[in-house]
N, C-alpha and C positions, 0 to 999 in steps of 0.2 A: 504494500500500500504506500510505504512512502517513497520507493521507486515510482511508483506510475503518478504521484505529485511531482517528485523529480524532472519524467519524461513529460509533464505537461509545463515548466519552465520555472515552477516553483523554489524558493530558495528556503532549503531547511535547516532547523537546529537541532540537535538530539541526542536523546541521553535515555541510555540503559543500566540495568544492574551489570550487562556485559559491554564492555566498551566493542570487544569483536563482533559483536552482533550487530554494530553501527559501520561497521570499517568498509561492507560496499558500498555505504551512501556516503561516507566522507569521503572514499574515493572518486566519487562523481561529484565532491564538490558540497558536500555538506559541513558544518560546522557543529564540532564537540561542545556539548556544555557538560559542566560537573552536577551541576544537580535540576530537579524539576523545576524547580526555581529560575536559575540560568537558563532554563529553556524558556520561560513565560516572560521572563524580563527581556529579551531577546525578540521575540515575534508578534505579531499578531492572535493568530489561531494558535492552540493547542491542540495537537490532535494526540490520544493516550490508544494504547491498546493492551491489556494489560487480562491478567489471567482469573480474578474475581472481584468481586464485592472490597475483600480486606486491600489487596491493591490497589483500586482503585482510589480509594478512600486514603489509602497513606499517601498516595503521588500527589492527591487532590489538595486534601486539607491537613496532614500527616504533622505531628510538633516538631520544634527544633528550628522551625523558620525557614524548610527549604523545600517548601512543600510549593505548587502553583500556585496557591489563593495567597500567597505573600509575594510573589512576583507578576500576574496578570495587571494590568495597567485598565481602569476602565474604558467601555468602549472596545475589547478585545475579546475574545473568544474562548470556549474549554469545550470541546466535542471529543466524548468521550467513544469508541468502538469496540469497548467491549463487550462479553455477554453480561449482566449487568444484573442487580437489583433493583428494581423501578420503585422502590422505597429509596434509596439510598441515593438514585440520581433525585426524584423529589428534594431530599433534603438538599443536596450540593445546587440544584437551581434554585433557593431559594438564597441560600448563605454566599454564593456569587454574584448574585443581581442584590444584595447589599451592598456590596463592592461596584456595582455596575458591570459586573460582569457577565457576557451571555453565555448560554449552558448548553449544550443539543445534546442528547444519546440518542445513537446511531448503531447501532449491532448492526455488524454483517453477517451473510452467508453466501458461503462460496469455496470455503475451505483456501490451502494454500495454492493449489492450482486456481483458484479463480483471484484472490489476490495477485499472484502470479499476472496471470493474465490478461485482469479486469475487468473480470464475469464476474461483478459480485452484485449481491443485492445490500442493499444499505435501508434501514427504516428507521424512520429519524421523529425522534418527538422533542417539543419545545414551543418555543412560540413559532408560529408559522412565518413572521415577518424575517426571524432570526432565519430562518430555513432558509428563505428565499436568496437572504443575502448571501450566504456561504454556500450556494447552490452549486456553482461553479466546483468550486472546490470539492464535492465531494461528487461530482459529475465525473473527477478525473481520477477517483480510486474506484468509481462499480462504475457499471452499464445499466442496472435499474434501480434507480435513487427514488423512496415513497418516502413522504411527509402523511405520517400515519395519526398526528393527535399531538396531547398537549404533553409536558415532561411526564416523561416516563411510558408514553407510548410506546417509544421504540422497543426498548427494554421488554415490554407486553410483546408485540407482537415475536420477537426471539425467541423467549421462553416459550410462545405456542408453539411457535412450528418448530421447536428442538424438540419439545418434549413429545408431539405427533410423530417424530420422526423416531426413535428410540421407540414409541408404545407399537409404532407397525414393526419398527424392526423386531421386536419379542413376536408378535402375531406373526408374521413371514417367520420366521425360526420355529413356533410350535407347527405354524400348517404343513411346511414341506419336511419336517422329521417326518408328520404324519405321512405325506404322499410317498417318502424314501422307503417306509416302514412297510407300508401297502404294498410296496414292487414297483414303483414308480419310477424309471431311472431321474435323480435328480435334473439332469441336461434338460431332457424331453419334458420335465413338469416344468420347467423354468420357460422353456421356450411357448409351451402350450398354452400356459396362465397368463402372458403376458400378453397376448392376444385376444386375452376374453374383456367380458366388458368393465372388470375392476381395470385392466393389466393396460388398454388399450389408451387409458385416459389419465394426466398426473392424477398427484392427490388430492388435490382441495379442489378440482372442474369439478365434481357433481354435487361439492354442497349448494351451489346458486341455485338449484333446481328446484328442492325440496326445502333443504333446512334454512338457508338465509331465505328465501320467498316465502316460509313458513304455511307450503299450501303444499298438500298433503293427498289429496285429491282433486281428478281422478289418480289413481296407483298408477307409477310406471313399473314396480314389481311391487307384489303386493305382500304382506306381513306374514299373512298365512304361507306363504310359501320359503319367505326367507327362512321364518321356523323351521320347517319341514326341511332345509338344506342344512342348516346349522345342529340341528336334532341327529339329523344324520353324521354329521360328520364328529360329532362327539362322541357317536358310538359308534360308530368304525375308530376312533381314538380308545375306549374302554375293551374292544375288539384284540387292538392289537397292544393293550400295555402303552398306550403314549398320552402322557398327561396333557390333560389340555384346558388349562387353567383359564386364560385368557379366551378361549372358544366357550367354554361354562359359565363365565360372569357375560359375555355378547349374548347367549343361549339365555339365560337368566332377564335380561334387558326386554327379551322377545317376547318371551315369556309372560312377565309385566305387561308390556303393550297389550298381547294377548287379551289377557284376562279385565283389560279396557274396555273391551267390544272392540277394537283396532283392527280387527282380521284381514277386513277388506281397505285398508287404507295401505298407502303407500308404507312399504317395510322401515321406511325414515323415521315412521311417526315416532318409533321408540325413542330416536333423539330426545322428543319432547320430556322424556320422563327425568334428563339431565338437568333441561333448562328448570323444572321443575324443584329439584332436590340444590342446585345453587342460585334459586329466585332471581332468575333473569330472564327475560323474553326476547329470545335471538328474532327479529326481523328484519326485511332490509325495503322499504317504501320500493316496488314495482321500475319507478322511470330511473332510481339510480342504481339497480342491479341490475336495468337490462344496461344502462351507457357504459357499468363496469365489464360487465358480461363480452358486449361488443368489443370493447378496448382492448382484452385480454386476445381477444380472437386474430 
């Protein structure tokens, strides 16, 4: 990331707990500082990326005097990119804009290859004004930059889809033991699944459909039957000895819905019973899910 600031003509300062972890961007012309301090006294933007919460928070406002909030000048910047606590940037955007100073958390995803390359995604919470201004700049570390809400949005949306991404990877790890266990050749289940109608489409295309439009009927597949698939494959799991923990609590979900009257509504509807148990009503007004819908397309 701070190469591809680099390659957009940018001049940087910077400072690690490893000085050799900075030695190809001094060699392109970067400038050492000794401490977080020295980097905030030195620049404008702050840009940090760092490994949690506790980090964050020591580079930010850390004692001893050489922390950023003792070197940021008002009128400057602190955009934080890492995965983050949206408690924790709350607090640090309030305790900087004392200072006058502006705050944005920005979590990427992309991993080192999209760093690398700058296929990242960046979502960024803060004030919107603030966004706009620094827009540029974080234009030239990803290829899709969303201004997702107020501090601590970014930080929100990270945490979902990290945490979506880890709960599919346990579900894909129980299903395909299952199908290896069954006779399945792994290759052939992999190649075949990925063609079906989960396999064919990322993962968050088919919530606009049902769950963010919050409309449920008519069914495009209908409850009663996702049961009947889910039923089944838990006991082909009890069949062959393959626990299937994560397929039992989905099985269980259905199950609920079931016993709704739900049968014949869209297999979705079970969602609802989520929104229900953490009192929130997911829906998204018709003319701005379709213009997002389209966009996406």
């Amino acid at each position: 990331m701070a190469a591809s600031l680099q390659r957009a003509g940018h001049e940087l300062v910077v400072n690690d707990l490893r000085r050799e972890a900075a030695q190809p961007h001094i060699g392109r012309g970067a400038v050492w500082a000794e401490s977080p301090r020295a980097v905030a006294e030195a620049v404008d933007v702050v840009f940090t990326s760092l490994p949690g919460p506790p980090e964050v928070e020591s580079v930010a406002v850390g004692g001893g005097g050489s922390a950023l909030i003792d070197g940021l000048r008002r009128g400057s910047a602190f955009i934080d990119l890492s995965t983050n606590s949206p408690t924790l940037m709350r607090r640090l955007h309030a305790d900087f804009a004392d200072r006058g100073v502006d705050v944005l958390d920005s979590p990427v995803s992309g991993g080192p290859s999209g760093a690398k390359s700058g296929r990242l995604a960046l979502w960024v919470g803060g004030d919107e004004a603030v966004f706009s201004r620094h827009r540029p700049l974080l234009d030239a570390i990803g290829d899709q930059v969303f201004y997702v809400g107020p501090s601590g949005a970014g930080c929100v949306t990270k945490l979902v889809h990290n945490c979506a991404g880890y709960g599919i990877q346990a579900i894909l790890a129980e299903v395909f033991t299952l199908g290896a266990k069954a006779g399945v050749d792994p290759l052939a289940l992999w190649q075949s699944v990925r063609q079906g109608a989960v396999g064919r489409r990322r993962t968050f295309d088919r919530l606009p459909e049902q769950f963010l439009a919050h409309t449920y009927d008519p069914p495009s597949f209908a409850l009663r039957l996702a049961h009947k698939d889910v039923t089944l494959a838990t006991e082909l799991g009890r069949d062959l000895h393959v626990p299937m923990r994560l397929a039992s609590l989905a099985l269980e979900e259905l199950t609920e819905a079931m016993n709704r009257g739900w049968a014949g509504r869209d297999s979705r509807i079970a969602m609802v019973l989520q929104e229900e148990r953490a009192g929130v009503h997911v829906e998204v007004e018709p003319d701005r899910l379709r213009a997002a819908v389209e966009q996406a397309d």
